[in-house]
C-alpha positions as CSV (number, residue, x, y, z in Angstrom):
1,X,0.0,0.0,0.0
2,X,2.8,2.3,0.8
3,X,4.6,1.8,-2.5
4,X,1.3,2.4,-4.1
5,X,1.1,5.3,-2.6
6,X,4.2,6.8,-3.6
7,X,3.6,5.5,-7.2
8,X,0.0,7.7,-7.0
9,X,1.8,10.5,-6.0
10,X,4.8,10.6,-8.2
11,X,2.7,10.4,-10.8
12,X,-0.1,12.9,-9.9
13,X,3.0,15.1,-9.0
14,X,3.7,15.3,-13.1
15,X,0.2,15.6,-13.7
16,X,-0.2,18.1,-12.0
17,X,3.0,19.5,-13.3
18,X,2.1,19.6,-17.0
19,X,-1.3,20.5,-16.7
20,X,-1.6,23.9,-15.3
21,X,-3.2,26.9,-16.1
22,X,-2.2,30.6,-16.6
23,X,1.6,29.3,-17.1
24,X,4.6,31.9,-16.5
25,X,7.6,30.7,-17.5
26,X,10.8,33.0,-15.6
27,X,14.0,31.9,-14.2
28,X,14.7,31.0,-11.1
29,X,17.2,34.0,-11.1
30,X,14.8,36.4,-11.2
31,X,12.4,35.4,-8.8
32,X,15.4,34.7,-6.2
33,X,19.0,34.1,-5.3
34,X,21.7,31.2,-4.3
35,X,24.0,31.5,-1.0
36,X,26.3,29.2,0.0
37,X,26.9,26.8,2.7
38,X,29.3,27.0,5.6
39,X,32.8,28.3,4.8
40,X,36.3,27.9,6.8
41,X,34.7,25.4,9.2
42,X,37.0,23.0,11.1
43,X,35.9,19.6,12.5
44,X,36.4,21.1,16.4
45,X,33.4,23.5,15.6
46,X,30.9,20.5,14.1
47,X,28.7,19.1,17.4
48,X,28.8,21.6,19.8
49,X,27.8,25.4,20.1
50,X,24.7,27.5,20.6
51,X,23.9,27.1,16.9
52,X,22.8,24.6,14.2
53,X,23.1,23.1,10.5
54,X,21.0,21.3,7.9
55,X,23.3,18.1,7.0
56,X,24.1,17.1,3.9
57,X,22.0,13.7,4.4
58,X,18.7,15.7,5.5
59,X,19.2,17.5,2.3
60,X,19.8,14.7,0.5
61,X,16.7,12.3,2.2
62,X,14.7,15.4,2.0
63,X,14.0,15.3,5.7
64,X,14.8,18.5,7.4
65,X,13.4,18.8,10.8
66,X,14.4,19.2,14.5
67,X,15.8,15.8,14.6
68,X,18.0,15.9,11.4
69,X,20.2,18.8,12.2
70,X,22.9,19.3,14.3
71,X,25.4,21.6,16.6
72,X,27.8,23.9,15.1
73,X,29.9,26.2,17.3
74,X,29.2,29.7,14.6
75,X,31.0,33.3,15.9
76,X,28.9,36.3,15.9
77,X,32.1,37.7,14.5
78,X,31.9,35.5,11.4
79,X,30.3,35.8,7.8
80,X,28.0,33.1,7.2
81,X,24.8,32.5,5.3
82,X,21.7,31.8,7.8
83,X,18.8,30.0,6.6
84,X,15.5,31.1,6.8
85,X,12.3,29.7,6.7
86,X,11.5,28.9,3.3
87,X,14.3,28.6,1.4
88,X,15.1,25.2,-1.0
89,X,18.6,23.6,-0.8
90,X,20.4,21.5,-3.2
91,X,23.2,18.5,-3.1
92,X,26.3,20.3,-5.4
93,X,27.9,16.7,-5.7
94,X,26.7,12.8,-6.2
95,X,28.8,9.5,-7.3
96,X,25.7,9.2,-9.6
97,X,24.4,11.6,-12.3
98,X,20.8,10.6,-11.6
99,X,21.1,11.7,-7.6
100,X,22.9,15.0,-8.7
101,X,21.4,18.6,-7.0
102,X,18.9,16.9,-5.0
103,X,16.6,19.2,-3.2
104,X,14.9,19.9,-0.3
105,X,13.0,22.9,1.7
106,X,12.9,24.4,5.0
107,X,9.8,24.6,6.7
108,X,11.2,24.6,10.3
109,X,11.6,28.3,12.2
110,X,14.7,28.3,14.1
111,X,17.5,30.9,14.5
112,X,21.5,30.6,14.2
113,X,20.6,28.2,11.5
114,X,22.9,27.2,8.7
115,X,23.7,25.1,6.3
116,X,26.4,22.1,5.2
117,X,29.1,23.4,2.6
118,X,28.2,20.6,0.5
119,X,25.1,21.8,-0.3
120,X,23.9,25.4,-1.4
121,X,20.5,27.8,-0.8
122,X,18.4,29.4,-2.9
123,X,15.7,32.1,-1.5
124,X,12.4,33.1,-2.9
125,X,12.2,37.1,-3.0
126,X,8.4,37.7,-3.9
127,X,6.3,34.9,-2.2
128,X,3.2,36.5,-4.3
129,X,4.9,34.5,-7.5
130,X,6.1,31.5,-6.1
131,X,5.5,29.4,-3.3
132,X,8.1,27.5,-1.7
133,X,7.0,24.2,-1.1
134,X,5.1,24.4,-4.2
135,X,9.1,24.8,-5.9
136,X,9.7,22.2,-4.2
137,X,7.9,19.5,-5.4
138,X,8.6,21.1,-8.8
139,X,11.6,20.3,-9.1
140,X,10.8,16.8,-7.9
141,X,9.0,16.1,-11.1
142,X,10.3,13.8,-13.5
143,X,10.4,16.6,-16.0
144,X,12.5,19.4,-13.8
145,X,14.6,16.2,-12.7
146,X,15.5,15.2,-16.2
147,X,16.5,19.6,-16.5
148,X,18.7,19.0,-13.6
149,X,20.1,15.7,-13.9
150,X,21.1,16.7,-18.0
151,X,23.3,19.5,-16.3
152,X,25.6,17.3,-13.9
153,X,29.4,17.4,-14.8
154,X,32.2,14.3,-14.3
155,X,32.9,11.1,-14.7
156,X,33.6,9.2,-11.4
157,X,32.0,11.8,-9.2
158,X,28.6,14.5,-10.8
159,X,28.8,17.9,-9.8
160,X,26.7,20.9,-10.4
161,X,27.0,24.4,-9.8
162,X,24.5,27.0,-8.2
163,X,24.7,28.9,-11.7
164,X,23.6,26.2,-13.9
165,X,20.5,25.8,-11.4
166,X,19.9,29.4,-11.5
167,X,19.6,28.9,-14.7
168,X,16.5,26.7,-15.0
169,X,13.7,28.3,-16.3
170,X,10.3,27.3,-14.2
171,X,6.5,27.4,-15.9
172,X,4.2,28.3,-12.6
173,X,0.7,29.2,-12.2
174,X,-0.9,31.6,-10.3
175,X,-0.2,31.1,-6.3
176,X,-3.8,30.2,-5.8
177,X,-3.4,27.2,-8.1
178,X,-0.1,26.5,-6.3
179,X,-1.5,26.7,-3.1
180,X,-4.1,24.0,-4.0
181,X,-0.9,21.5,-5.5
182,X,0.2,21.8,-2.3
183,X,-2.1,21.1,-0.2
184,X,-3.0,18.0,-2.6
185,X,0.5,16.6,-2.3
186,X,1.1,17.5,1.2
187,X,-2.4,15.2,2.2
188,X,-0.8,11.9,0.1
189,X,2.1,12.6,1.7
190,X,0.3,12.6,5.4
191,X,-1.0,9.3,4.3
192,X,2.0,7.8,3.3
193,X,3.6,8.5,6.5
194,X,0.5,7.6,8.6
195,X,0.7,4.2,6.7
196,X,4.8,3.7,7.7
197,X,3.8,4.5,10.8
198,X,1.7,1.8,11.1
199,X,4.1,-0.3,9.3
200,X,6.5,0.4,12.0
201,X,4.6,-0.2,14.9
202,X,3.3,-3.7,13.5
203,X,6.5,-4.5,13.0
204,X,7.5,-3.3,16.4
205,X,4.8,-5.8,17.4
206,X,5.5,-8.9,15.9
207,X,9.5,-8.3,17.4
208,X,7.6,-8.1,20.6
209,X,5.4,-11.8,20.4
210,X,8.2,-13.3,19.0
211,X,10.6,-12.4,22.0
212,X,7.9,-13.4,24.0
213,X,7.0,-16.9,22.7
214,X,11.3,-17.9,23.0
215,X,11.6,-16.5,26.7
């Protein structure tokens, strides 16, 4: 049922994608900006501190939350990039073309946050054009994925820069019509979790009998 699920919303996702109304068609450049990750970080700052970071992994498993992120010892004194709430994040490098700039989005609040330097941000000026999470699952679609995958560089190891990604030019609809996508998605993806919840705690269950029947 789970896979199912996943199946129904991958493709609903490009369904949804391709057939859209009132389509504007603009680059990501000009409806926003990249920032880098952390810079001139050494390993005795990583796991400590009054601050935090998005990991590459999180990023990567496009699972940001409070439990995915970690410590990083950050000056006041020093010139790093926060994040903000809002803004998408993609993987610079993969062993794989088709796992190159991987994204993900922050929908968690928290100051003194940053992010890994193996990743970069990208921002949203005007959320009246664009919103976020809608972007996000955007460039989950098979067709934006093909975009992005076509631009990784290498041979043993894919890379991809934060210009090339600027790059992208992105048809989107009116907010109101994004707004709806979203809330579409987001409700399959509720399910989906509700279900591997369930999965879990079955599973959790049968460990449980079975203990029970051998002690």
């Amino acid at each position: 049922k789970i896979e199912a699920l996943k199946i129904y919303k991958t493709g609903l996702l490009n369904n949804l994608i391709l057939n859209q109304n009132n389509i504007k068609e603009i680059k990501l450049s000009e409806i926003g900006y990249s920032y880098s990750g952390l810079s001139n970080k050494s390993k005795k700052d990583f796991g400590n501190g009054n601050s935090y970071y998005i990991t590459y992994i999180s990023v990567y498993k496009d699972n940001i939350n409070i439990s995915t992120i970690d410590k990083i010892n950050v000056l006041e004194s020093e010139n790093q990039n926060k994040v903000l709430y809002g803004d998408i994040f993609f993987t610079v490098s993969s062993e794989t073309p088709i796992e190159v700039g991987l994204c993900s989005t922050c929908d968690i609040d928290i100051s003194n946050l940053y992010l890994n330097s193996f990743c970069f941000g990208y921002r949203i000026t005007d959320s009246n054009i664009l919103n976020f999470k809608y972007l996000n699952y955007l460039l989950k679609s098979k067709l934006y994925r093909k975009k992005i995958v076509n631009l990784g560089q290498g041979s043993t190891r894919f890379n991809i820069s934060k210009n090339q990604i600027m790059n992208i030019k992105i048809k989107i609809p009116n907010v109101f019509e994004q707004d709806n996508i979203v809330k579409i998605l987001l409700t399959i993806k509720n399910k989906i979790t509700n279900e591997e919840n369930k999965l879990s705690n079955l599973k959790s269950l049968k460990a449980s009998l079975l203990q029970q029947m051998f002690i």
